[in-house]
Biopython code that builds the backbone (N, CA, C, O; Angstrom):
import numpy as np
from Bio.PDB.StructureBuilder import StructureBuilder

atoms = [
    (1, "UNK", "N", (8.195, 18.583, 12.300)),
    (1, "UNK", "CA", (7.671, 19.244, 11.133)),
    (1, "UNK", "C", (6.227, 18.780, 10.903)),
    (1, "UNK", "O", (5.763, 17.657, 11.097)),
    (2, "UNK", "N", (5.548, 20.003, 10.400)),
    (2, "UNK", "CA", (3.435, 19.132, 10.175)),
    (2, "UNK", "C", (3.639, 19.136, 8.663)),
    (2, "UNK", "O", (4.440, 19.644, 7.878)),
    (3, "UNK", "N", (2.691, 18.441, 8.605)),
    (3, "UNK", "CA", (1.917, 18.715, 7.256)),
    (3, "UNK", "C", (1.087, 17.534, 7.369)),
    (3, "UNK", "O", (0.863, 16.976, 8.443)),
    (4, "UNK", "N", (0.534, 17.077, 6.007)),
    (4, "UNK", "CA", (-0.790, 16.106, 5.852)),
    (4, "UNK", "C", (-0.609, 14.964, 5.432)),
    (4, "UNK", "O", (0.292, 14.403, 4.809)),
    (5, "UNK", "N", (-1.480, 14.707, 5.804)),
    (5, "UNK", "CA", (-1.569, 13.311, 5.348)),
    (5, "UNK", "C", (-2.837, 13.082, 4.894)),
    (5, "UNK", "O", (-3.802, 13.257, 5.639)),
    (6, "UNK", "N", (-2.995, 12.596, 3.411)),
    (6, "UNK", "CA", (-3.820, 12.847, 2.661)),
    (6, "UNK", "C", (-4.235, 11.033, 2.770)),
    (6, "UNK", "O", (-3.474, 10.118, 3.087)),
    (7, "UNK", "N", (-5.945, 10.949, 2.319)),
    (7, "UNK", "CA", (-6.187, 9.084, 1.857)),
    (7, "UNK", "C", (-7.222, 9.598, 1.064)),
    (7, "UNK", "O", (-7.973, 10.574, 1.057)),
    (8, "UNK", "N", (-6.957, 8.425, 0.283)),
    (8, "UNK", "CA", (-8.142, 8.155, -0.670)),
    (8, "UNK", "C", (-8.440, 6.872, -0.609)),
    (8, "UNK", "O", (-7.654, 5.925, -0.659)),
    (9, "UNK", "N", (-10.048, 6.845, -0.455)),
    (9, "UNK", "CA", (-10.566, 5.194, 0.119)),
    (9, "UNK", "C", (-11.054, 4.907, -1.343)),
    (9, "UNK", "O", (-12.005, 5.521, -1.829)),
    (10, "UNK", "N", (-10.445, 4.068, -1.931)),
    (10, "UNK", "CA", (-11.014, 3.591, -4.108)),
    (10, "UNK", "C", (-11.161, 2.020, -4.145)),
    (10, "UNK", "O", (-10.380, 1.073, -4.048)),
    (11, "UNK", "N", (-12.361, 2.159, -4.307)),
    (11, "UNK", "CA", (-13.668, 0.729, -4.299)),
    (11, "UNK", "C", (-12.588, 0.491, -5.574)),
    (11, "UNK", "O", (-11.999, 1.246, -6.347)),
    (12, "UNK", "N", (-12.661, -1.232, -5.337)),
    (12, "UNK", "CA", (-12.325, -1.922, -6.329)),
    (12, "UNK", "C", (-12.597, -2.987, -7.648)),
    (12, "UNK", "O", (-12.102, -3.694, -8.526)),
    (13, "UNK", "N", (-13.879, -2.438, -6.964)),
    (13, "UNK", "CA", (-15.094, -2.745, -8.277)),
    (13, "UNK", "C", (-16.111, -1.923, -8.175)),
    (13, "UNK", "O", (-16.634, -1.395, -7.193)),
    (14, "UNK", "N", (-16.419, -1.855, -9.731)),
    (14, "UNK", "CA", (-17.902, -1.138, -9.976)),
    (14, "UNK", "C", (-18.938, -1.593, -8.929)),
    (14, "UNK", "O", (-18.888, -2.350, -7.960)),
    (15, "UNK", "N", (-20.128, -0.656, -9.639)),
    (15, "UNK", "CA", (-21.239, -1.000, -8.817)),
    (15, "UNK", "C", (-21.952, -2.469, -8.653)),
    (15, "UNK", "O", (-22.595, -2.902, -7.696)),
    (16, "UNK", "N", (-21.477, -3.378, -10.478)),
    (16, "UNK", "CA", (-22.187, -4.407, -10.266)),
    (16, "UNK", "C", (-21.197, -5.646, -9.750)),
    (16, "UNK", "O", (-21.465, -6.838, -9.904)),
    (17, "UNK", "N", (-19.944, -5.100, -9.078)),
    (17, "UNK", "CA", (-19.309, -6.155, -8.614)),
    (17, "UNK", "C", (-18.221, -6.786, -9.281)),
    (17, "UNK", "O", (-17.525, -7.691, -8.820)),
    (18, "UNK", "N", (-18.068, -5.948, -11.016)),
    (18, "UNK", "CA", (-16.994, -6.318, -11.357)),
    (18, "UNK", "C", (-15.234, -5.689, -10.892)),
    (18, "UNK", "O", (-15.053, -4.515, -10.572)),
    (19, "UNK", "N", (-14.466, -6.392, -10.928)),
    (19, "UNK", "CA", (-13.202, -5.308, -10.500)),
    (19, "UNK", "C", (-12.363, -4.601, -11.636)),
    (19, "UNK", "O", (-12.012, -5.077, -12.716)),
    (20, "UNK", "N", (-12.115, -3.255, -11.082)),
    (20, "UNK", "CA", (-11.308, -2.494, -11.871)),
    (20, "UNK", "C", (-10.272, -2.832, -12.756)),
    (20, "UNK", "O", (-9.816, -3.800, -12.148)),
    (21, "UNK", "N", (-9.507, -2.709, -13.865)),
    (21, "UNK", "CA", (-8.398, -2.916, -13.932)),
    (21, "UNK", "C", (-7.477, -2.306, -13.465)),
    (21, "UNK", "O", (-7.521, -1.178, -12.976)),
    (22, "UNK", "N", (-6.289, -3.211, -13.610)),
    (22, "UNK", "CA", (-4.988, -2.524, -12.800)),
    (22, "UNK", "C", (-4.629, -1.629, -12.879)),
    (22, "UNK", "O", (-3.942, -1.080, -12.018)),
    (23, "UNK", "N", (-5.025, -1.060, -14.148)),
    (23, "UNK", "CA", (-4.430, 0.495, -14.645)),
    (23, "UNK", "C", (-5.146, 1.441, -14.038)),
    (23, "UNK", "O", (-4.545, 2.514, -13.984)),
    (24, "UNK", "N", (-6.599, 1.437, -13.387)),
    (24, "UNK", "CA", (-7.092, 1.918, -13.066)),
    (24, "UNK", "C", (-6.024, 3.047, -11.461)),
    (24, "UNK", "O", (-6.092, 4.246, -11.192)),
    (25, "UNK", "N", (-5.222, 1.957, -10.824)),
    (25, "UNK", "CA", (-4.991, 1.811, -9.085)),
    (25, "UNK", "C", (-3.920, 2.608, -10.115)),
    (25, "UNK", "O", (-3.716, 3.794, -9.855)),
    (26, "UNK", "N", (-3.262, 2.045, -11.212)),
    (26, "UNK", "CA", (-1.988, 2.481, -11.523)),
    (26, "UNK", "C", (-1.727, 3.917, -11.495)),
    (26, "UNK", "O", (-0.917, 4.584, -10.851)),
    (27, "UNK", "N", (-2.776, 4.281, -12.508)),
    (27, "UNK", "CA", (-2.826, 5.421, -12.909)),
    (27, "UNK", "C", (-3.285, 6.976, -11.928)),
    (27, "UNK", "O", (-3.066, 8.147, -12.237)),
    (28, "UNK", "N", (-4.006, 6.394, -10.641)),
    (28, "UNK", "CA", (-4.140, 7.654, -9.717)),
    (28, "UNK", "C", (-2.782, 7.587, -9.182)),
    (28, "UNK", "O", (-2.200, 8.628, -8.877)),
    (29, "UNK", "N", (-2.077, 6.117, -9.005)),
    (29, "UNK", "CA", (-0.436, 6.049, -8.638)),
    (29, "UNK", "C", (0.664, 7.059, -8.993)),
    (29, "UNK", "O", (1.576, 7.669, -8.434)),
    (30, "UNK", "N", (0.070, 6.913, -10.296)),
    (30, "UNK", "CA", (1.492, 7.919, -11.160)),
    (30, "UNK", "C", (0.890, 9.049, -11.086)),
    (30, "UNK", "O", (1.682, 9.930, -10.753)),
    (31, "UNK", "N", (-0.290, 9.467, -11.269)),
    (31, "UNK", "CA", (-0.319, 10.845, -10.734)),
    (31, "UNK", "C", (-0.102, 11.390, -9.794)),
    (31, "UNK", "O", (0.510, 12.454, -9.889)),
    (32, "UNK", "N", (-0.571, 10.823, -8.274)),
    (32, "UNK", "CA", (0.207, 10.771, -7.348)),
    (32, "UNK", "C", (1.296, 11.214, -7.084)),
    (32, "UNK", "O", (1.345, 12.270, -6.455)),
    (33, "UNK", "N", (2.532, 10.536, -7.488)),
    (33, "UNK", "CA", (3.825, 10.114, -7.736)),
    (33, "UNK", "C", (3.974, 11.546, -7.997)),
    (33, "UNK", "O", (4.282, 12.308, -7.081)),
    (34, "UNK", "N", (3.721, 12.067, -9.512)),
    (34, "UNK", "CA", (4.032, 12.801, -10.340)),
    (34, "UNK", "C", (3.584, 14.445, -9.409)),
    (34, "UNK", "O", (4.351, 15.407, -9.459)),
    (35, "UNK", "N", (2.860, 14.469, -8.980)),
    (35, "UNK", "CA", (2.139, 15.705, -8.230)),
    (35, "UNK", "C", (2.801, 15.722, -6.659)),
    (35, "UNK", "O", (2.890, 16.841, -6.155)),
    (36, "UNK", "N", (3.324, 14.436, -5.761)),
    (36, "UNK", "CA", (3.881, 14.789, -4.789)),
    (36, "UNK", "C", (4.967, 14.116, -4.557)),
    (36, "UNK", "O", (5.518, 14.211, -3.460)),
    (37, "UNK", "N", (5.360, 13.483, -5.345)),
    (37, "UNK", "CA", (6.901, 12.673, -5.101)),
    (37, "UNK", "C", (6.493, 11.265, -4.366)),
    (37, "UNK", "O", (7.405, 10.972, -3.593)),
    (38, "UNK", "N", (5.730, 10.559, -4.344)),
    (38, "UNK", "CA", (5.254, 9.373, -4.161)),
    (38, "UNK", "C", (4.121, 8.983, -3.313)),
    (38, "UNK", "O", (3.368, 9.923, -3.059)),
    (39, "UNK", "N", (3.847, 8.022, -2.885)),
    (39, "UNK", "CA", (2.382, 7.635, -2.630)),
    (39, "UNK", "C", (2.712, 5.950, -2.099)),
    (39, "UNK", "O", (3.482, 5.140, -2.614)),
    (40, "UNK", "N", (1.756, 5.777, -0.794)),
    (40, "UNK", "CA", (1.685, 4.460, -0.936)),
    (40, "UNK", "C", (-0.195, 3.814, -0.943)),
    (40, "UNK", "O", (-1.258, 4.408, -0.759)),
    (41, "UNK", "N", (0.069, 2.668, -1.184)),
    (41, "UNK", "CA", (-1.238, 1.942, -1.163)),
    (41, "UNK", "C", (-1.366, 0.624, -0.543)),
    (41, "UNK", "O", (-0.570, -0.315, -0.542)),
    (42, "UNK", "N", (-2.269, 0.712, -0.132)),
    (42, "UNK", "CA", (-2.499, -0.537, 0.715)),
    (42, "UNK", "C", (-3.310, -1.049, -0.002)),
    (42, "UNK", "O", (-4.465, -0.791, 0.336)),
    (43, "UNK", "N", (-3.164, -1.938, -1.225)),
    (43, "UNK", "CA", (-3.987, -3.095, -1.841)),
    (43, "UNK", "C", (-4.101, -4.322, -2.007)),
    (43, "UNK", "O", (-4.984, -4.889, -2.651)),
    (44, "UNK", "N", (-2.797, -5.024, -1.167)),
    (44, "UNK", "CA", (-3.224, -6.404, -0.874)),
    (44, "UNK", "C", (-4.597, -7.301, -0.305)),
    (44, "UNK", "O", (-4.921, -8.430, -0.674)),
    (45, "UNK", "N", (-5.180, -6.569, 0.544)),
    (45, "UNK", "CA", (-6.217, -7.258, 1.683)),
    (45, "UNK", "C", (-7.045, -6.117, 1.758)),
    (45, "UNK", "O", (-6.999, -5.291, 2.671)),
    (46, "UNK", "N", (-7.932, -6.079, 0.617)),
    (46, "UNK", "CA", (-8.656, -4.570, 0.458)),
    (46, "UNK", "C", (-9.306, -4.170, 2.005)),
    (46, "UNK", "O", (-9.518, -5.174, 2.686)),
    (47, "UNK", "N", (-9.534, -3.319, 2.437)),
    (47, "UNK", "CA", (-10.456, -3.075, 3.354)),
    (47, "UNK", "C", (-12.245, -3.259, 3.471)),
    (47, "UNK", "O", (-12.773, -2.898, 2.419)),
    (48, "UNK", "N", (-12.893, -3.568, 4.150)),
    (48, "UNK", "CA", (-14.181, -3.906, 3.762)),
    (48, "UNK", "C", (-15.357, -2.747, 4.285)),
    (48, "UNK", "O", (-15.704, -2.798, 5.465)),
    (49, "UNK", "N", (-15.751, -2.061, 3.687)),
    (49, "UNK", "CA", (-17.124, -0.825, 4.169)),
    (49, "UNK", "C", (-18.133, -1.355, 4.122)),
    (49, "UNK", "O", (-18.455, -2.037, 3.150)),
    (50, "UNK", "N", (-18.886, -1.181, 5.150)),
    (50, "UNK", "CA", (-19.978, -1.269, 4.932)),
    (50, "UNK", "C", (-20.429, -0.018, 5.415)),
    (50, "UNK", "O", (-19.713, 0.829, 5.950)),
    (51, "UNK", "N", (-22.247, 0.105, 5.100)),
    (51, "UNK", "CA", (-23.078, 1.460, 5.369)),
    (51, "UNK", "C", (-24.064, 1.124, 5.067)),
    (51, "UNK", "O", (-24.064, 0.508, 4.002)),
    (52, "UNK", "N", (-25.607, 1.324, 5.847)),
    (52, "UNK", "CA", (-26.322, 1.778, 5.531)),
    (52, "UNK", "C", (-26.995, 2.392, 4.410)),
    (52, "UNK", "O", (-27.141, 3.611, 4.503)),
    (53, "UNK", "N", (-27.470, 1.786, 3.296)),
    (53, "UNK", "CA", (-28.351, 2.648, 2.039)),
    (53, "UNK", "C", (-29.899, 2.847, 2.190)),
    (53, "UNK", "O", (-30.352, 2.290, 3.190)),
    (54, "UNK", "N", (-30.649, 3.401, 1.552)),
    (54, "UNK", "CA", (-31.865, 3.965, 1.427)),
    (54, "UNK", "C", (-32.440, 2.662, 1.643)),
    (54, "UNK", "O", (-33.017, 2.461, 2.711)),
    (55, "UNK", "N", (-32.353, 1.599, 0.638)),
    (55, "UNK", "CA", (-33.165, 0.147, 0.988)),
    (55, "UNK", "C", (-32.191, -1.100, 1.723)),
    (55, "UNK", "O", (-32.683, -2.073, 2.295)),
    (56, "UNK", "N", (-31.088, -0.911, 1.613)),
    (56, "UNK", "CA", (-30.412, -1.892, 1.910)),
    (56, "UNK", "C", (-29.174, -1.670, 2.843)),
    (56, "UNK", "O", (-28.950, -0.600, 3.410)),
    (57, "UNK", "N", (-28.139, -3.153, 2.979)),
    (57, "UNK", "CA", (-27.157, -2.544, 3.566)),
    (57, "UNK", "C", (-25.985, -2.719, 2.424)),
    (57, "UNK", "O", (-25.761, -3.784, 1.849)),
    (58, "UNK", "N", (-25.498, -1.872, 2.266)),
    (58, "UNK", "CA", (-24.321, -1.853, 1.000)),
    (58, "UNK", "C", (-23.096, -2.278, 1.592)),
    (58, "UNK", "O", (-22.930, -2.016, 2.783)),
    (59, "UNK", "N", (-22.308, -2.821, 1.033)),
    (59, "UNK", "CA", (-20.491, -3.048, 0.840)),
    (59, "UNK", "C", (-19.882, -2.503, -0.335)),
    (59, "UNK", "O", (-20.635, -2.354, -1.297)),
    (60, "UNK", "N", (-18.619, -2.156, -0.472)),
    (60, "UNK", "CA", (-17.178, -2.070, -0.652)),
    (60, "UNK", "C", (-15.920, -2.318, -0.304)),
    (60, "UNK", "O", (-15.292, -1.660, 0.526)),
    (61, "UNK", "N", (-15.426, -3.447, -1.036)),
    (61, "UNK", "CA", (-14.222, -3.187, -0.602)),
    (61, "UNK", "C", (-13.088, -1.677, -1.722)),
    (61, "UNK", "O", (-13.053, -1.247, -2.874)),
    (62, "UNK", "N", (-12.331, -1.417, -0.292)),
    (62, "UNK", "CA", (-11.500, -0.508, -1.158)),
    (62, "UNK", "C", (-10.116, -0.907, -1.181)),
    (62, "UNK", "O", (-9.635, -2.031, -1.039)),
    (63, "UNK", "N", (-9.435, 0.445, -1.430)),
    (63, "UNK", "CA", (-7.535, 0.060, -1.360)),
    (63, "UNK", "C", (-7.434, 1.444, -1.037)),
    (63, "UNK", "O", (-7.931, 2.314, -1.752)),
    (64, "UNK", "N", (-6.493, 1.798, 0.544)),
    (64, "UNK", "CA", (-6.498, 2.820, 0.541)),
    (64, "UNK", "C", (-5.176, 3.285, -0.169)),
    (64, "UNK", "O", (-4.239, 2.500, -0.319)),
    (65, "UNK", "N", (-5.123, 4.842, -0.684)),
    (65, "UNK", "CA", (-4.004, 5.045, -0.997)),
    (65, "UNK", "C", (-3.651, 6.503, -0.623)),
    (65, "UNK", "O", (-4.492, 7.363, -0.888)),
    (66, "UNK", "N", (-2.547, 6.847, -0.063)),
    (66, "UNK", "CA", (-2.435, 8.321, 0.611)),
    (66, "UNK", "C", (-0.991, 8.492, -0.024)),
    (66, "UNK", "O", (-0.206, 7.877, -0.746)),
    (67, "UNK", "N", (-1.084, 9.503, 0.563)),
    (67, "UNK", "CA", (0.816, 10.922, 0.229)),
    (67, "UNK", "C", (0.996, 11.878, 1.343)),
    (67, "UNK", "O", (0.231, 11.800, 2.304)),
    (68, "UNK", "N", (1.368, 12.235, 1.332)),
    (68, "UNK", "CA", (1.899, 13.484, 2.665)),
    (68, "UNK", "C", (2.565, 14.735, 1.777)),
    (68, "UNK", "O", (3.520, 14.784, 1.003)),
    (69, "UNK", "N", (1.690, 15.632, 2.216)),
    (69, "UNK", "CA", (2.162, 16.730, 1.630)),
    (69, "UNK", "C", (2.292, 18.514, 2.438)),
    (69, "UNK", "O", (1.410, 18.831, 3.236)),
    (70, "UNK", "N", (2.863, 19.014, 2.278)),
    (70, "UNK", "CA", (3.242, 20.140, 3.203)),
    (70, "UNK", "C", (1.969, 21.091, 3.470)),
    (70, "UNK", "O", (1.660, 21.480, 4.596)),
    (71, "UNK", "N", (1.175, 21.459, 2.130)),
    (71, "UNK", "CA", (0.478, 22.087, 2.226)),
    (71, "UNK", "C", (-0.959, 21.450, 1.584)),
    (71, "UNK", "O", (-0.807, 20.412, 0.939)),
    (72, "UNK", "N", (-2.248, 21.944, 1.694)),
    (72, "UNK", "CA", (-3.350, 20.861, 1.438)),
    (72, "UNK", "C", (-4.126, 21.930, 1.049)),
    (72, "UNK", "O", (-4.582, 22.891, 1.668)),
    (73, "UNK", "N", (-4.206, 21.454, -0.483)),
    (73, "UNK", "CA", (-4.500, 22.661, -2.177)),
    (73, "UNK", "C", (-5.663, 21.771, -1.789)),
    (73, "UNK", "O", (-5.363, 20.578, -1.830)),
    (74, "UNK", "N", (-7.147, 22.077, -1.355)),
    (74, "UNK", "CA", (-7.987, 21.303, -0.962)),
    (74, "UNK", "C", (-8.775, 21.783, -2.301)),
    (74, "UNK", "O", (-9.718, 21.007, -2.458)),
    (75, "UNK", "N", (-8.738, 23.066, -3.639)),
    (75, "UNK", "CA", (-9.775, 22.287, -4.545)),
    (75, "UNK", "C", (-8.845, 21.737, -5.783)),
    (75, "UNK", "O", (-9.430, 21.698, -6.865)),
    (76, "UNK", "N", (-7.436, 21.295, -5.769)),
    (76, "UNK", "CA", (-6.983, 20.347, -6.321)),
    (76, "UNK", "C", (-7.444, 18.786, -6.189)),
    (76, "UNK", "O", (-7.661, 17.908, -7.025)),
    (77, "UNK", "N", (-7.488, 18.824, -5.028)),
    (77, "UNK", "CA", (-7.896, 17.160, -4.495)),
    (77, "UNK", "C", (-9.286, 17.286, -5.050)),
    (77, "UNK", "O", (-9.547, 16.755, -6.130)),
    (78, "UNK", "N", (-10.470, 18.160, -4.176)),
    (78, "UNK", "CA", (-11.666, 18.311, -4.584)),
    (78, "UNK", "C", (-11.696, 18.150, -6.106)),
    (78, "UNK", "O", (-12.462, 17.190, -6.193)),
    (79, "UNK", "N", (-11.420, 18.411, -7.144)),
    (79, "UNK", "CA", (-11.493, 18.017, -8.904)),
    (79, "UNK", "C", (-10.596, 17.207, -9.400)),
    (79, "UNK", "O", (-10.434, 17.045, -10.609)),
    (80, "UNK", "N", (-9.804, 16.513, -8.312)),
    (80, "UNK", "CA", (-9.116, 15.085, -8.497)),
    (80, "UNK", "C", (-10.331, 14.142, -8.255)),
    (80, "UNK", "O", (-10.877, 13.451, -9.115)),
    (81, "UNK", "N", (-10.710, 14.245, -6.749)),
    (81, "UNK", "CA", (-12.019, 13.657, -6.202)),
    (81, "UNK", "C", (-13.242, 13.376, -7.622)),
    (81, "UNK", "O", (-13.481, 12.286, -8.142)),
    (82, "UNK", "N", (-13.617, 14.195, -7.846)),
    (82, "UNK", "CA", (-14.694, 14.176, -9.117)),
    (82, "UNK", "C", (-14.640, 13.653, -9.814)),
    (82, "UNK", "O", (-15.592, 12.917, -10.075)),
    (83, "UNK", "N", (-13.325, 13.660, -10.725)),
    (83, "UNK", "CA", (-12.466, 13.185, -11.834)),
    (83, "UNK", "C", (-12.701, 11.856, -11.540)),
    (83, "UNK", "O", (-13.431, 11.234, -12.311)),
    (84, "UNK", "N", (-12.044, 11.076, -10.202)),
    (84, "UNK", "CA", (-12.242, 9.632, -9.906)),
    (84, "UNK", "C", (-13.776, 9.334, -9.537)),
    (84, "UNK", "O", (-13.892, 8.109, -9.501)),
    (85, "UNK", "N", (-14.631, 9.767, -9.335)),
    (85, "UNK", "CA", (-15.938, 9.671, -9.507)),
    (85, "UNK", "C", (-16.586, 9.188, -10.300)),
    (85, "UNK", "O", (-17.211, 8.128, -10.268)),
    (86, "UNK", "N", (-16.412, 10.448, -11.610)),
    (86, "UNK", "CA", (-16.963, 10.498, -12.841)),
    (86, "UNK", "C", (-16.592, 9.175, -13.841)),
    (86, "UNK", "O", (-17.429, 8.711, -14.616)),
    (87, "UNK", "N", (-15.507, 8.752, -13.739)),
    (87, "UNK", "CA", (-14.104, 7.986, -14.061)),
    (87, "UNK", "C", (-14.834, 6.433, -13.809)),
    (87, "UNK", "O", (-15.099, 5.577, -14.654)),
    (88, "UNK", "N", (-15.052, 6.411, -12.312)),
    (88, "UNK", "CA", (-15.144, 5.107, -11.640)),
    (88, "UNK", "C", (-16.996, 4.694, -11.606)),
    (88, "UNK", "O", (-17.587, 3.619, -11.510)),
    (89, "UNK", "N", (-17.338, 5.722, -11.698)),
    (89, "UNK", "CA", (-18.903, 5.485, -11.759)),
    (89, "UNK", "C", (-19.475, 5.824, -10.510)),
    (89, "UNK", "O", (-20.700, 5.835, -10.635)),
    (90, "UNK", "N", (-19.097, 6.121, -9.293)),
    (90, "UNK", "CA", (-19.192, 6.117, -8.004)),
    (90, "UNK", "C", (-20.003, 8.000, -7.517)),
    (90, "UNK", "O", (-19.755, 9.183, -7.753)),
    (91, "UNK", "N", (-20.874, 7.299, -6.857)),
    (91, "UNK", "CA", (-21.785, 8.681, -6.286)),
    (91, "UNK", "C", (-20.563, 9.639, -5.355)),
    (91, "UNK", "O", (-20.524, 10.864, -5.238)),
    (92, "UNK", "N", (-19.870, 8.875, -4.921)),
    (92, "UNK", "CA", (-18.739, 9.586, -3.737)),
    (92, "UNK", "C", (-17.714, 8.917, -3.562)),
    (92, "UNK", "O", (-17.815, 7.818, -3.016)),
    (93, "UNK", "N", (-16.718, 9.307, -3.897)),
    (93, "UNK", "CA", (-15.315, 8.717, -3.499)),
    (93, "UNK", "C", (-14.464, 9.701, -1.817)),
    (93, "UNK", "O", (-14.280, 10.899, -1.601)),
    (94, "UNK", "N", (-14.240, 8.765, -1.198)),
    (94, "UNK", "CA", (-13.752, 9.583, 0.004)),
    (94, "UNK", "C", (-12.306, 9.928, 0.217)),
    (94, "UNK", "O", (-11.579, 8.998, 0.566)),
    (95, "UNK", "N", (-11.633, 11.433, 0.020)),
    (95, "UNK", "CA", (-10.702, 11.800, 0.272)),
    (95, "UNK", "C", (-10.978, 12.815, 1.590)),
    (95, "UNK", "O", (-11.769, 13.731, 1.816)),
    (96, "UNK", "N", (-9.727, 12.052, 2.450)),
    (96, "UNK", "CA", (-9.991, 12.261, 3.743)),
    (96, "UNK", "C", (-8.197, 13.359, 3.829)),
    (96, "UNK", "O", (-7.511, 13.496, 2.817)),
    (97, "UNK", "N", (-7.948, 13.736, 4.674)),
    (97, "UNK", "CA", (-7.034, 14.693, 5.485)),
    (97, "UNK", "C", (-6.693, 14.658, 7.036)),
    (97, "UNK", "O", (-7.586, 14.488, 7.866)),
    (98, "UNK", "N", (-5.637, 14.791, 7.317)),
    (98, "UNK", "CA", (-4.883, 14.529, 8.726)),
    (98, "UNK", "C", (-4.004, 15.851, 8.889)),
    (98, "UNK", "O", (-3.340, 16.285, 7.948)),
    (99, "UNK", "N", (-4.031, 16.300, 9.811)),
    (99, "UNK", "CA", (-2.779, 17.044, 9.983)),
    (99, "UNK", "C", (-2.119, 15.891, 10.802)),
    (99, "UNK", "O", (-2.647, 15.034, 11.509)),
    (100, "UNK", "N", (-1.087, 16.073, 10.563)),
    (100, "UNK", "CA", (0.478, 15.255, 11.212)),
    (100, "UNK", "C", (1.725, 16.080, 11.494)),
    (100, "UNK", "O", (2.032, 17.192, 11.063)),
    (101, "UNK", "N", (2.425, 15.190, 12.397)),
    (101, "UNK", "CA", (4.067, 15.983, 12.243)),
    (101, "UNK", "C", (4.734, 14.328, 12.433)),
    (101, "UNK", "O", (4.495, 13.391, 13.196)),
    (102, "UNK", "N", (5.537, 14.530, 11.469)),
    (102, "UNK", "CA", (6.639, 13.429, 11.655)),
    (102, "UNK", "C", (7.839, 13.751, 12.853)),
    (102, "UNK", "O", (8.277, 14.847, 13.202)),
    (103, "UNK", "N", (8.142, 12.596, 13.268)),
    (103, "UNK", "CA", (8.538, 12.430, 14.411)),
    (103, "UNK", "C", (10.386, 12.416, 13.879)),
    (103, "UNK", "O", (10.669, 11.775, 12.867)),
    (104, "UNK", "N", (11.201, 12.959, 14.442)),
    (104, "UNK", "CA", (12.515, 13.065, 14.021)),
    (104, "UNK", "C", (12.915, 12.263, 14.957)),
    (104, "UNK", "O", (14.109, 11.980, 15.058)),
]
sb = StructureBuilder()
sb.init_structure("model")
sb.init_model(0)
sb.init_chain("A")
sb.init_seg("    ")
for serial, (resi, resn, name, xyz) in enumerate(atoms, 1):
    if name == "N":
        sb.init_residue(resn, " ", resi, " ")
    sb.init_atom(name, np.array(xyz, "f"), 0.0, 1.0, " ", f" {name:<3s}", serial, name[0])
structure = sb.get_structure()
């Protein structure tokens, strides 16, 4: 069977380095949850980004968190995406997409 496999890469602190609160991770959780029947996250051992900026070299760490879903409502995510943007303070939050098939 295909369908997706959805991630969202969510920095765990603002820009000046402070970290989110918990409710923050919680709350895209339960929406999550609530919109596809669950979700996992990988937030123990955040992941570390780095990139290239205009003057410098920037970091983030994030926590990824994904769902799998049959079909991929891409401007649902897209004004989820924003929402956690606008929300988090962040120029770009990255929601990424996979097609998959689980293996029986």
């Amino acid at each position: 069977m295909f369908s997706h496999l959805i991630q969202l890469l969510l920095p765990v602190a603002d820009n000046q380095g402070r970290a989110f609160p918990d409710d923050v991770l919680e709350s895209v959780k339960t929406t999550l949850v609530a919109k596809f029947g669950g979700v996992t996250a990988f937030g123990r051992a955040p992941a570390h980004g780095v990139w290239a900026g205009p003057n410098r070299t920037q970091h983030d760490d994030v926590v990824i968190v994904e769902v799998m879903a049959g079909a991929l409502d891409e401007t649902w995510w897209s004004d989820f995406r924003k929402g956690l943007e606008s929300k988090l303070g962040q120029q770009e939050i990255v929601v990424r997409a996979f097609l998959m098939r689980t293996l029986e």
